[in-house]
Biopython code that builds the backbone (N, CA, C, O; Angstrom):
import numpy as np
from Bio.PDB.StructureBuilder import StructureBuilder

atoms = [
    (1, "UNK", "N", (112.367, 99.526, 105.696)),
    (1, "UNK", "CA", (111.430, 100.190, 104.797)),
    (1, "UNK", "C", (110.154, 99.379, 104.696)),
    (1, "UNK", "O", (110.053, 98.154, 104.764)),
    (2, "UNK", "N", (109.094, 100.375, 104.503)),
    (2, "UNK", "CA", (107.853, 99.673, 104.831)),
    (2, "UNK", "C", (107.423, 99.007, 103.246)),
    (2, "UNK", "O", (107.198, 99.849, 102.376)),
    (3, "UNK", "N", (107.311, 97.603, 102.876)),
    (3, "UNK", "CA", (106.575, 97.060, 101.786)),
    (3, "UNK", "C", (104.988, 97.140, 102.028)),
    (3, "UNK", "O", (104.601, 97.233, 103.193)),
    (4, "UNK", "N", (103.835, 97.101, 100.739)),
    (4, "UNK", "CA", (103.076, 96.738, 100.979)),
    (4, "UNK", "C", (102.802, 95.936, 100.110)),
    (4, "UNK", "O", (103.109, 96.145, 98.937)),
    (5, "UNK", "N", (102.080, 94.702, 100.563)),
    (5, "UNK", "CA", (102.029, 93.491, 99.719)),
    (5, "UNK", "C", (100.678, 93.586, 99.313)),
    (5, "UNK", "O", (100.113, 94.032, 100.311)),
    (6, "UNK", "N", (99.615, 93.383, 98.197)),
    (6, "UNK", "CA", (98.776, 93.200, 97.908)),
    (6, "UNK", "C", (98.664, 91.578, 97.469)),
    (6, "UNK", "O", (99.640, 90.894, 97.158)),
    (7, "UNK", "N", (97.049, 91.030, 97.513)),
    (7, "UNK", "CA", (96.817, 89.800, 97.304)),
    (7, "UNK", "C", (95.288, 89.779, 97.195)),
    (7, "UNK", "O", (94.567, 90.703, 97.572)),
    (8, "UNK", "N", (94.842, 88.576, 96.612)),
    (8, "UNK", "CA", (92.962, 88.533, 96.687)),
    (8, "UNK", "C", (92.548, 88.910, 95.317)),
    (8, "UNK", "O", (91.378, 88.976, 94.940)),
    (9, "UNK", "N", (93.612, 89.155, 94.590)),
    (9, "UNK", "CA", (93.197, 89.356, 92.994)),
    (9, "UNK", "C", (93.036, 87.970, 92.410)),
    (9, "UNK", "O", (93.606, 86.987, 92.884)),
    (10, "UNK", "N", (91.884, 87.921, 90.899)),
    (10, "UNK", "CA", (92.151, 87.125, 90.236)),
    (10, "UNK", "C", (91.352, 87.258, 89.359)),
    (10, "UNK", "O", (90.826, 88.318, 89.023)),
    (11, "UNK", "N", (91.162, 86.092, 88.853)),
    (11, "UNK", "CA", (90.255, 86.087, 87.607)),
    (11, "UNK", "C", (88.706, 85.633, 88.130)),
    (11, "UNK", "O", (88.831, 84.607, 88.798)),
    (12, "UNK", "N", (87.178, 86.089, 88.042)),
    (12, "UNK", "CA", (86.218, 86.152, 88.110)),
    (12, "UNK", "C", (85.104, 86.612, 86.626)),
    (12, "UNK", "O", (85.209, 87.328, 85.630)),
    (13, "UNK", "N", (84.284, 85.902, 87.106)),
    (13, "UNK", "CA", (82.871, 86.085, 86.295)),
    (13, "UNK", "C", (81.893, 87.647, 86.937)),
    (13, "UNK", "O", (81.563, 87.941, 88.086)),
    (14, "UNK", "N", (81.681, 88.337, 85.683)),
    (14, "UNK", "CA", (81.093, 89.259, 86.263)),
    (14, "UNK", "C", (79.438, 89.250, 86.752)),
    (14, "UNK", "O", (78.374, 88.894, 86.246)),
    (15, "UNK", "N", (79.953, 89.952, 88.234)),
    (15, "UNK", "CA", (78.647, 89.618, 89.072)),
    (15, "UNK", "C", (79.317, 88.760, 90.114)),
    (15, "UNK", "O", (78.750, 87.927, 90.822)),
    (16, "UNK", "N", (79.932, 88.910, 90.115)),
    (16, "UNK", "CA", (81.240, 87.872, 90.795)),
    (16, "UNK", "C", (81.718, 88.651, 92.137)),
    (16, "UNK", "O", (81.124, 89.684, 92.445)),
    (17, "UNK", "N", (82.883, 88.124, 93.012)),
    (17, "UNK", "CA", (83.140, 89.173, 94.136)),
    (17, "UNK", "C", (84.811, 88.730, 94.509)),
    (17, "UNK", "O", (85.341, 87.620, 94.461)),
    (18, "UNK", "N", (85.312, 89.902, 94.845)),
    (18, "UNK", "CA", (86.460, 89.387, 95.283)),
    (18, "UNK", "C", (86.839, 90.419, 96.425)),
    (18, "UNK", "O", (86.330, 91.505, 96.706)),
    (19, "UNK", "N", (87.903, 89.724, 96.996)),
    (19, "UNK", "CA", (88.461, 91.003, 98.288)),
    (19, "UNK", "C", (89.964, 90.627, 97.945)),
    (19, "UNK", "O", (90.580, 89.605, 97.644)),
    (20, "UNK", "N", (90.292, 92.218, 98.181)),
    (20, "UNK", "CA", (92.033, 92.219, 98.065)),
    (20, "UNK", "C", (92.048, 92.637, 99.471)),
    (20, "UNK", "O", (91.137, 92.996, 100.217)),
    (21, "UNK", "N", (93.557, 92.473, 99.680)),
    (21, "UNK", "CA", (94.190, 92.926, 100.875)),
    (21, "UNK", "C", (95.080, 93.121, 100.372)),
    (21, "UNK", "O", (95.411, 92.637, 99.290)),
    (22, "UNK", "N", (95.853, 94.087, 101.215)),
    (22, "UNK", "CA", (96.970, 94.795, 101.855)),
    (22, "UNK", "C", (97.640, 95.107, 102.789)),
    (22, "UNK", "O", (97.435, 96.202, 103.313)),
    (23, "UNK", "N", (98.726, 94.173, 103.325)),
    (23, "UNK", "CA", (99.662, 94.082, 104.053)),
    (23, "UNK", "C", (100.907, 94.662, 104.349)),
    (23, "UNK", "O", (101.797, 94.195, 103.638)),
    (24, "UNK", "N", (101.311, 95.577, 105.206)),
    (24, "UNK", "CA", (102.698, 96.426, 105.316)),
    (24, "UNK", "C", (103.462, 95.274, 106.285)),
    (24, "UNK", "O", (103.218, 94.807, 107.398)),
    (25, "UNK", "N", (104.309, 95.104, 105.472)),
    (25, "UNK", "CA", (105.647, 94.329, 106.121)),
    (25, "UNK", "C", (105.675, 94.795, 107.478)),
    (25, "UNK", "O", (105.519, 93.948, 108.358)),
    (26, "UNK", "N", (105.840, 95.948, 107.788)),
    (26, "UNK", "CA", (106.392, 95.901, 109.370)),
    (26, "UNK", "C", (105.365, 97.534, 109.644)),
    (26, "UNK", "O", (104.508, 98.037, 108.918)),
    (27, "UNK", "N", (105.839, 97.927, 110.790)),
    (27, "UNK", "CA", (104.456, 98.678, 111.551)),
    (27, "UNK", "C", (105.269, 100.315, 110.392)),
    (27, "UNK", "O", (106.324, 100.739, 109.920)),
    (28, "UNK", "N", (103.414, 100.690, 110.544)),
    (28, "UNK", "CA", (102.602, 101.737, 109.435)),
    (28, "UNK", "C", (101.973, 102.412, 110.435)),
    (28, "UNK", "O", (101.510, 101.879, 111.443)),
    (29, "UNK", "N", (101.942, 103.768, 110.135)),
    (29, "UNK", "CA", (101.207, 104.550, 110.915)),
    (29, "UNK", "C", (99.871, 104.518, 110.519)),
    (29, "UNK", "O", (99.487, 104.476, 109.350)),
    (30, "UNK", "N", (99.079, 104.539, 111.647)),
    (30, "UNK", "CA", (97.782, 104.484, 111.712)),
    (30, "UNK", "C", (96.875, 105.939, 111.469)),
    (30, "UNK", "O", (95.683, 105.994, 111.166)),
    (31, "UNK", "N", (97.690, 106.940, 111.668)),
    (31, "UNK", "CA", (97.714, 108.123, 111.394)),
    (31, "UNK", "C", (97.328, 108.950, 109.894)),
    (31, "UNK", "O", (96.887, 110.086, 109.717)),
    (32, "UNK", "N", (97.816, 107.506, 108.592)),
    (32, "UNK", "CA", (97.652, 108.188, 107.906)),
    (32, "UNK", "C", (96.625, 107.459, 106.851)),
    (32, "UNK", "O", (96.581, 106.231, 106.773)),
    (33, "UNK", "N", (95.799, 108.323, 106.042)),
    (33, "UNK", "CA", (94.995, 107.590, 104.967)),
    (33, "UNK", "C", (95.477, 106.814, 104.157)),
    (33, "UNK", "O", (96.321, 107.199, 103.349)),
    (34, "UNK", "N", (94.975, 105.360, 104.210)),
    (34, "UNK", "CA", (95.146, 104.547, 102.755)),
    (34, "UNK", "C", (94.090, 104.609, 101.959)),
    (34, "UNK", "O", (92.957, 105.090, 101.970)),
    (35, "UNK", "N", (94.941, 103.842, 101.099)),
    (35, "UNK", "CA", (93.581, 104.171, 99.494)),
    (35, "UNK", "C", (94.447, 102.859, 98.794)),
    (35, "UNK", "O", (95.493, 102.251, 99.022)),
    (36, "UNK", "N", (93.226, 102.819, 97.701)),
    (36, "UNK", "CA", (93.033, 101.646, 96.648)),
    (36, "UNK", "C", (93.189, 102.576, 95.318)),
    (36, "UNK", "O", (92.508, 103.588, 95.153)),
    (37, "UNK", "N", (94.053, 102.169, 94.499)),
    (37, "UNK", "CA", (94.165, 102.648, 93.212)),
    (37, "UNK", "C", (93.705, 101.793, 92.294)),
    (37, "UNK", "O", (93.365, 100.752, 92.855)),
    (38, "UNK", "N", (93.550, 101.758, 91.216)),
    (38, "UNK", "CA", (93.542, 100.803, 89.972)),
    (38, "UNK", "C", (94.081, 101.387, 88.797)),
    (38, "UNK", "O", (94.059, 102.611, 88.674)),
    (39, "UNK", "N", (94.573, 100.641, 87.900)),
    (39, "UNK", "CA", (94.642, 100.804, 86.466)),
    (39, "UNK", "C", (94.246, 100.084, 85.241)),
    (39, "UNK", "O", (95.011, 99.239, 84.776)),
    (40, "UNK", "N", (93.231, 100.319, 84.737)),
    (40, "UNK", "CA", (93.363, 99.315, 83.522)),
    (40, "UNK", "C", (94.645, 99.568, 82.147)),
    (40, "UNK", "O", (95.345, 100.569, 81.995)),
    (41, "UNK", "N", (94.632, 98.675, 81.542)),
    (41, "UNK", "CA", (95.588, 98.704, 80.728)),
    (41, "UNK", "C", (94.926, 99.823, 79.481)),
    (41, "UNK", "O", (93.951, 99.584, 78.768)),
    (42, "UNK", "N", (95.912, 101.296, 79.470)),
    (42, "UNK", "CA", (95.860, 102.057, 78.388)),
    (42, "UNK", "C", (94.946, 103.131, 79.188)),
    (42, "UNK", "O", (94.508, 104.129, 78.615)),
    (43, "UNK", "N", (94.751, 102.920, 80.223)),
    (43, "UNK", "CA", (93.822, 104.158, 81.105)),
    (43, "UNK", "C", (94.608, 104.551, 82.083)),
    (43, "UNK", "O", (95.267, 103.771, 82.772)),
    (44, "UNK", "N", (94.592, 106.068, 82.240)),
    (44, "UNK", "CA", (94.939, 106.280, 83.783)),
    (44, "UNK", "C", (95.068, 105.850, 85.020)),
    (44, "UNK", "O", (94.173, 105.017, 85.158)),
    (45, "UNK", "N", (95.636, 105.933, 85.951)),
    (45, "UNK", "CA", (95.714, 105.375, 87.286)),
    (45, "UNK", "C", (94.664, 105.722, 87.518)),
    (45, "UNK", "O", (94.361, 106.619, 86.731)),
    (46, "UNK", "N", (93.710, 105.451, 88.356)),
    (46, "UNK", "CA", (92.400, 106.119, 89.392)),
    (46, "UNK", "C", (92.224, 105.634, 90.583)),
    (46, "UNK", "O", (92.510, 104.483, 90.914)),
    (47, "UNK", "N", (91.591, 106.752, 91.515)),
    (47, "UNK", "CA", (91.713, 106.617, 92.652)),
    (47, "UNK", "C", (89.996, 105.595, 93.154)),
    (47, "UNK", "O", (88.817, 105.870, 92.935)),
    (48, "UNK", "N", (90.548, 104.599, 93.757)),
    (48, "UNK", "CA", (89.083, 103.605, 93.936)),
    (48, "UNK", "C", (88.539, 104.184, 95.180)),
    (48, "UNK", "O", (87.529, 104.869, 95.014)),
    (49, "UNK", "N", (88.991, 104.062, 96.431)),
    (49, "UNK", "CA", (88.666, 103.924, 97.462)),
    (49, "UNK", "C", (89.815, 104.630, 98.894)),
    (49, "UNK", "O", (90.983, 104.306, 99.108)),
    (50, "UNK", "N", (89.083, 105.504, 99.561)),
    (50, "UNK", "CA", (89.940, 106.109, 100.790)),
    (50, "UNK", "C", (89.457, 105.911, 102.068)),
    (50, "UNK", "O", (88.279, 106.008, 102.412)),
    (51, "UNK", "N", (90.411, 105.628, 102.764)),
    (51, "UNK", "CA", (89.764, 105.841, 104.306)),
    (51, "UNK", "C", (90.713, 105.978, 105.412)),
    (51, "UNK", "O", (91.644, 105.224, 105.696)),
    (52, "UNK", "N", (90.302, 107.159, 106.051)),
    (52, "UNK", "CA", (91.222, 108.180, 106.273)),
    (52, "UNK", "C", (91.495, 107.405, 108.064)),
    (52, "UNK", "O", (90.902, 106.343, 108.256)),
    (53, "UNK", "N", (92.321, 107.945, 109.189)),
    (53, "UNK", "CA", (92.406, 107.448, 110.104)),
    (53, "UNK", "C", (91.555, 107.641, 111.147)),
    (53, "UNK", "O", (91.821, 107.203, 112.266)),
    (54, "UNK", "N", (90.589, 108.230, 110.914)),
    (54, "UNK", "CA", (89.345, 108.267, 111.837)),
    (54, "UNK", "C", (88.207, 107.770, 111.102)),
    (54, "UNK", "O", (87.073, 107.959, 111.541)),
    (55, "UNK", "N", (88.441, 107.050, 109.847)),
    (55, "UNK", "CA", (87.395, 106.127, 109.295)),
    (55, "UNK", "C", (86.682, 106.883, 108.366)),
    (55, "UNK", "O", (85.745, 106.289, 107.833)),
    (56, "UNK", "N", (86.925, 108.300, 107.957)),
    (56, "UNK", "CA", (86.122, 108.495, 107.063)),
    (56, "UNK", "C", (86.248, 108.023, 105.514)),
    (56, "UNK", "O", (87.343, 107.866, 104.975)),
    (57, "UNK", "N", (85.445, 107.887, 105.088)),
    (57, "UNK", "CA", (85.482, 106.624, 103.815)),
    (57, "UNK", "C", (85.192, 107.254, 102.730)),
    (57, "UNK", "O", (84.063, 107.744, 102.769)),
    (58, "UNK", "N", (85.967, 107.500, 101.437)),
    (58, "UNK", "CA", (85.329, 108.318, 100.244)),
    (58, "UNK", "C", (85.239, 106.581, 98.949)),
    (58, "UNK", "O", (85.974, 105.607, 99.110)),
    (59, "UNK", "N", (84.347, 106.677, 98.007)),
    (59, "UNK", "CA", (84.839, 105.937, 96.770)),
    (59, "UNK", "C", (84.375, 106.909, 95.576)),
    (59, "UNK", "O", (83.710, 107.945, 95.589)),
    (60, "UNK", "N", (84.981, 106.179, 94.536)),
    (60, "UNK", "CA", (85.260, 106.551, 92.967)),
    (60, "UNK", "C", (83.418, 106.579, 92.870)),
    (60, "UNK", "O", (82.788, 105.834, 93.620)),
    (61, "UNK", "N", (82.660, 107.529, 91.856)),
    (61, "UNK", "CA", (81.536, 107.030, 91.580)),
    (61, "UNK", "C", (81.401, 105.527, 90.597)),
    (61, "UNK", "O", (80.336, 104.946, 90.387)),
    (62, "UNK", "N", (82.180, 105.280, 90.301)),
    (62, "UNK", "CA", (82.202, 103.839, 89.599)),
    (62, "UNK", "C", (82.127, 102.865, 90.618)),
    (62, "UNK", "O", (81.591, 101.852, 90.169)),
    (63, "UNK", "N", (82.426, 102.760, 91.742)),
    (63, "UNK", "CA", (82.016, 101.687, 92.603)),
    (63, "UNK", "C", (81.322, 101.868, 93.599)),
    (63, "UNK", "O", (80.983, 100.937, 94.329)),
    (64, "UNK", "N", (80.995, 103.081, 93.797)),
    (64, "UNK", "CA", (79.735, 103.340, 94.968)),
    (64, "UNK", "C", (78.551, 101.915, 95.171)),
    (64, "UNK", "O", (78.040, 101.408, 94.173)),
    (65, "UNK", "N", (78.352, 101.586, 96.088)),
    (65, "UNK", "CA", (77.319, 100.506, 96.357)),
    (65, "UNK", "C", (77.989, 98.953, 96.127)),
    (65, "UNK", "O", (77.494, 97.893, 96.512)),
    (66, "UNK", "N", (79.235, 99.138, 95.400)),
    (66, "UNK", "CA", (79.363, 97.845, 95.211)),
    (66, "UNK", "C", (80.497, 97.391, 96.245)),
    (66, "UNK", "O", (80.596, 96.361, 96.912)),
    (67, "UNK", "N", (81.341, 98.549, 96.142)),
    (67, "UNK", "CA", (83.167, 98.271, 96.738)),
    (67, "UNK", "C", (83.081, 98.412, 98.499)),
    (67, "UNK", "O", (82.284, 99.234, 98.949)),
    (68, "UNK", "N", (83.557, 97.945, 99.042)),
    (68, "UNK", "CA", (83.964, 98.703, 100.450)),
    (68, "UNK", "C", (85.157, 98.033, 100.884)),
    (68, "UNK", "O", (85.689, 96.928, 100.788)),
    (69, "UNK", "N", (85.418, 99.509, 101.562)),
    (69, "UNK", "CA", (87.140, 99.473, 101.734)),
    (69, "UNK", "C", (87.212, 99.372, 103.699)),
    (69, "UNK", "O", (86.355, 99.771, 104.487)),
    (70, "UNK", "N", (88.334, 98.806, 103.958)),
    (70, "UNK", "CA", (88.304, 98.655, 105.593)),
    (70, "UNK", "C", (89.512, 98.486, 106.084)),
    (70, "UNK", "O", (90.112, 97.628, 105.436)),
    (71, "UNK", "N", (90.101, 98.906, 106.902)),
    (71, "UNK", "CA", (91.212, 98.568, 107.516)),
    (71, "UNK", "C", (91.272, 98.413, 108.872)),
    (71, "UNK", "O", (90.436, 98.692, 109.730)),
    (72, "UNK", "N", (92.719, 97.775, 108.992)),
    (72, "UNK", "CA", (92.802, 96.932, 110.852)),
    (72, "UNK", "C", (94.268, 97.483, 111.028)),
    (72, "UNK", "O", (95.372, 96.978, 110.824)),
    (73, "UNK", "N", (94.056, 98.110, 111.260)),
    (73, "UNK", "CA", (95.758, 99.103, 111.667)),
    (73, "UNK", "C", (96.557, 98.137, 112.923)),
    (73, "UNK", "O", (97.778, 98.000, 112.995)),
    (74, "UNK", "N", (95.481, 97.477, 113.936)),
    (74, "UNK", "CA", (96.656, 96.366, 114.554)),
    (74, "UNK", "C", (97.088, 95.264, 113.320)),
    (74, "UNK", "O", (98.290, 95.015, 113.228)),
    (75, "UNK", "N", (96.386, 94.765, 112.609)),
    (75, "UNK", "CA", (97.160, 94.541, 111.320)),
    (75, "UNK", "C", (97.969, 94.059, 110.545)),
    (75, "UNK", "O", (98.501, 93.074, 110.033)),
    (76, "UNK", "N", (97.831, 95.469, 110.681)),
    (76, "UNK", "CA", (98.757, 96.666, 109.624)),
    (76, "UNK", "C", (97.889, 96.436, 108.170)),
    (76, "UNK", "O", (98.424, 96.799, 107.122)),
    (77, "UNK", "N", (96.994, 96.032, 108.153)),
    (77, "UNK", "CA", (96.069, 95.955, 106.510)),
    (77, "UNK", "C", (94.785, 96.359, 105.918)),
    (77, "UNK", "O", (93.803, 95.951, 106.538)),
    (78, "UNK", "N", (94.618, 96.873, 105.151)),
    (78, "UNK", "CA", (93.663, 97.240, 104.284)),
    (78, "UNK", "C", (93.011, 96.513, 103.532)),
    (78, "UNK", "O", (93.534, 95.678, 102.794)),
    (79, "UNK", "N", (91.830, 96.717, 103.610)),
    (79, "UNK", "CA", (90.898, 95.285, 102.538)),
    (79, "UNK", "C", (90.166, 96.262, 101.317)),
    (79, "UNK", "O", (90.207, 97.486, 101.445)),
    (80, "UNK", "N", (89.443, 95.584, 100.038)),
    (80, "UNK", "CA", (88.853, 95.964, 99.632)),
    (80, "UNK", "C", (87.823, 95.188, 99.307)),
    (80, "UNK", "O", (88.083, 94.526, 98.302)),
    (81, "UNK", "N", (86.584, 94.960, 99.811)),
    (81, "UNK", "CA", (85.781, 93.892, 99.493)),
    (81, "UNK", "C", (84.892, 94.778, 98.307)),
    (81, "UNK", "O", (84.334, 95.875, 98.335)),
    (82, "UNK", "N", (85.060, 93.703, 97.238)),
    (82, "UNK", "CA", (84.539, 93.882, 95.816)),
    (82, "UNK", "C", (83.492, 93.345, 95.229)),
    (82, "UNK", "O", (83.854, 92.322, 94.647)),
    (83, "UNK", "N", (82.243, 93.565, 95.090)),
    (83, "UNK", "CA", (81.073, 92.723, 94.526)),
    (83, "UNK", "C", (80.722, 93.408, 93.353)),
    (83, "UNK", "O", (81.221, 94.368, 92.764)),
    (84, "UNK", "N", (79.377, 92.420, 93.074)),
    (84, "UNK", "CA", (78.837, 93.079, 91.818)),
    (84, "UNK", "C", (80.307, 93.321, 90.652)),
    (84, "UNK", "O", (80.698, 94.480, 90.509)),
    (85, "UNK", "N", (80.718, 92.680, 90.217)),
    (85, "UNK", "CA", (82.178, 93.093, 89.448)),
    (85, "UNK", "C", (81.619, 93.047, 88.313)),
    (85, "UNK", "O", (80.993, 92.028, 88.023)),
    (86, "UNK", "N", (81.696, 94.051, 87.458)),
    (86, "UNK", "CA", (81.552, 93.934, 85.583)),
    (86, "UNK", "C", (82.963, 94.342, 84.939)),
    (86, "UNK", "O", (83.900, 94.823, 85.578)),
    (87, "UNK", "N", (82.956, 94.130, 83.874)),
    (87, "UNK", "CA", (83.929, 94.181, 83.114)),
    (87, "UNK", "C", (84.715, 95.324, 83.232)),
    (87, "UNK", "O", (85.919, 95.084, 83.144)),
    (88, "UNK", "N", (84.368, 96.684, 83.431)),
    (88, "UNK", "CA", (85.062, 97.753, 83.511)),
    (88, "UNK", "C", (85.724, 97.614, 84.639)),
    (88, "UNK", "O", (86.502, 98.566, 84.705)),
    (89, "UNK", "N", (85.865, 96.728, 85.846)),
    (89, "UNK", "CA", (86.167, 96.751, 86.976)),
    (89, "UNK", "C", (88.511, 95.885, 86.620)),
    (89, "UNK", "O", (89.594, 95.673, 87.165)),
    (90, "UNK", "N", (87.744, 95.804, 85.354)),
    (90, "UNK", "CA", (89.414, 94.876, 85.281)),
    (90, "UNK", "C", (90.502, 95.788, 85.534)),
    (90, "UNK", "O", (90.495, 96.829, 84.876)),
    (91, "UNK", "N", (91.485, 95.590, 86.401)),
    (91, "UNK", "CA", (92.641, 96.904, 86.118)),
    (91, "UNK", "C", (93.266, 95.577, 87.234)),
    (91, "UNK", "O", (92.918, 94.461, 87.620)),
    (92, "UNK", "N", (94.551, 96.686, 87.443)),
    (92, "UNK", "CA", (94.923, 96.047, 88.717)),
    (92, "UNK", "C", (95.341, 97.189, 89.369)),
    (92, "UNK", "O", (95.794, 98.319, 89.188)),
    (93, "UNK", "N", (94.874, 96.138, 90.484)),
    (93, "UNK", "CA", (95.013, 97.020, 91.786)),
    (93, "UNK", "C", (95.957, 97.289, 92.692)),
    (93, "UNK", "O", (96.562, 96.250, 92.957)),
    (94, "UNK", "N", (96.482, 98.488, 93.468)),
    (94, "UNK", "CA", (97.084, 98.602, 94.288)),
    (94, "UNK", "C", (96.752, 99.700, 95.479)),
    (94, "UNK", "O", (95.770, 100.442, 95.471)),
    (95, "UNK", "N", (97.720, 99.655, 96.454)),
    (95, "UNK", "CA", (97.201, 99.829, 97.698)),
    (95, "UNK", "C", (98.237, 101.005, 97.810)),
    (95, "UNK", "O", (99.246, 101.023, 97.104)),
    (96, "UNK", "N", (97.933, 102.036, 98.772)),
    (96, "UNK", "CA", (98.880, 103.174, 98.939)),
    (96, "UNK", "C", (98.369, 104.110, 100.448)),
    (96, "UNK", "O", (97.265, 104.647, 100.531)),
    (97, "UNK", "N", (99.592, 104.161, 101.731)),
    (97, "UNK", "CA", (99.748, 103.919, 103.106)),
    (97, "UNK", "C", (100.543, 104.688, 102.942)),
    (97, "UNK", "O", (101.557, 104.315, 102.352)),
    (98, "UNK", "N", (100.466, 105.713, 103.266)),
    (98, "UNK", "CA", (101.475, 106.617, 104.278)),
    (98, "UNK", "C", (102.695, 106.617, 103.041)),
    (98, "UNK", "O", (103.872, 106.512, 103.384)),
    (99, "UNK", "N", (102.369, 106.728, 101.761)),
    (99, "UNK", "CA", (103.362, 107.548, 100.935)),
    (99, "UNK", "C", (103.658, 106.207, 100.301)),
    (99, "UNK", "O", (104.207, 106.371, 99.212)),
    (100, "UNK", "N", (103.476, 104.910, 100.624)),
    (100, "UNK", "CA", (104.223, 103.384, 100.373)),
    (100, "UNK", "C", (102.769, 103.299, 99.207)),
    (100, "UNK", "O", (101.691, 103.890, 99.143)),
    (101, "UNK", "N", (103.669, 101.894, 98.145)),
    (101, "UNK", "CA", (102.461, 101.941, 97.387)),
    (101, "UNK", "C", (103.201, 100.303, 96.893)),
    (101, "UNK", "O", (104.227, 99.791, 96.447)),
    (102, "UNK", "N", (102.298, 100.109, 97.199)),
    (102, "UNK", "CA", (102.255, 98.040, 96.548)),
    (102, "UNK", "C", (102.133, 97.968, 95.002)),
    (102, "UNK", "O", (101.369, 98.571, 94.248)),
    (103, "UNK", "N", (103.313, 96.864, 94.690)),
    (103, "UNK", "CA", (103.084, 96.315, 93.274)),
    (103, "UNK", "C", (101.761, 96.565, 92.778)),
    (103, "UNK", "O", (101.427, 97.233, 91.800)),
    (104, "UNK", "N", (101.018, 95.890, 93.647)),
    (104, "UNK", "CA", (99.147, 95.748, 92.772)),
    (104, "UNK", "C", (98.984, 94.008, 92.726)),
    (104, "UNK", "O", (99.875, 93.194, 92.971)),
    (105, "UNK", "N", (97.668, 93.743, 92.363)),
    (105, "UNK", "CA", (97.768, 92.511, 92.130)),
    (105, "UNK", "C", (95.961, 92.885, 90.780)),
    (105, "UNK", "O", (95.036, 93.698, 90.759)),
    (106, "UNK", "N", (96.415, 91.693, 89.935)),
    (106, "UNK", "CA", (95.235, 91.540, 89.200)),
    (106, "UNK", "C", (94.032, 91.710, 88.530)),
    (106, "UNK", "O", (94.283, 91.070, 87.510)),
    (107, "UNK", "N", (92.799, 92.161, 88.377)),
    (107, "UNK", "CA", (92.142, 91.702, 88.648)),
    (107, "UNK", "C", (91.413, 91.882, 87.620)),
    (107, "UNK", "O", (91.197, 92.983, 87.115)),
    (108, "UNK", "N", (90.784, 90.344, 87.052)),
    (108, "UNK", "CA", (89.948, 90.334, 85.784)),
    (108, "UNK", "C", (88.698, 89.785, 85.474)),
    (108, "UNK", "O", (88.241, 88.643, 85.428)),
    (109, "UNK", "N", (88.381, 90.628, 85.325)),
    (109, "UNK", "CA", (86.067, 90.211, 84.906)),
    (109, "UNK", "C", (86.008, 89.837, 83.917)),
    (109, "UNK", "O", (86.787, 90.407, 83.152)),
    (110, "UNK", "N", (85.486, 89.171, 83.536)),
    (110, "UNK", "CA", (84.956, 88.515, 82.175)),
    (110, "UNK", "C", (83.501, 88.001, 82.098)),
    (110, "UNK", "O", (82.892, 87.538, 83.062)),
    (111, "UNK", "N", (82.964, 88.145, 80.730)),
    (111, "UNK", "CA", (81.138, 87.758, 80.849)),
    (111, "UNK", "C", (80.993, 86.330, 81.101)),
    (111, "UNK", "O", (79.873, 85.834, 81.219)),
]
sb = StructureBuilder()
sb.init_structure("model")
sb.init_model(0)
sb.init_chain("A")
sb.init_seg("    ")
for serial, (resi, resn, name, xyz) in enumerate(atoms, 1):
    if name == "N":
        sb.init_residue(resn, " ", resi, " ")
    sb.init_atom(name, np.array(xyz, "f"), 0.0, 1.0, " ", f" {name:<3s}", serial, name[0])
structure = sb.get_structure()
């Protein structure tokens, strides 16, 4: 069964930058769209970031200009490189591949 591990979370100053990744234990089809979720605590899940297997790329209007999402299907991982971070950006994050969906890891802004 396929895990996906997330990592690259932590604690940052906003204006700050971070990149997560996402790692599938063993081979993932390349076939299918991953995406970046988040949650902050007491809010809905939301959808951050997609990119489908021919690269087309959607994001949340909350991170337009700041986020970009990328993947390396030899791999097997998904990145999310994160800048410009403000406070609303805190949730944690997770990663979701072909139906598989990672713990999440972290991630917290502060002024």
């Amino acid at each position: 069964q396929v895990q996906l591990v997330e990592s690259g979370g932590g604690s940052v100053q906003a204006g700050g930058s971070l990149k997560l990744s996402c790692a599938a234990s063993t081979y993932i089809s390349s076939r299918c769209t991953a995406a970046w979720y988040r949650q902050a605590p007491g809010m809905e899940r939301e959808s951050v970031s997609r990119i489908s297997s021919t690269g087309t790329i959607t994001y949340a209007d909350a991170v337009k200009g700041r986020f970009t999402v990328s993947r390396d299907n030899g791999k097997r991982s998904l990145y999310l490189q994160m800048n410009s971070l403000n406070t609303k950006d805190t949730a944690v994050y997770s990663c979701e591949w072909c139906g598989y969906r990672g713990q999440g890891t972290q991630v917290t802004v502060s002024l």
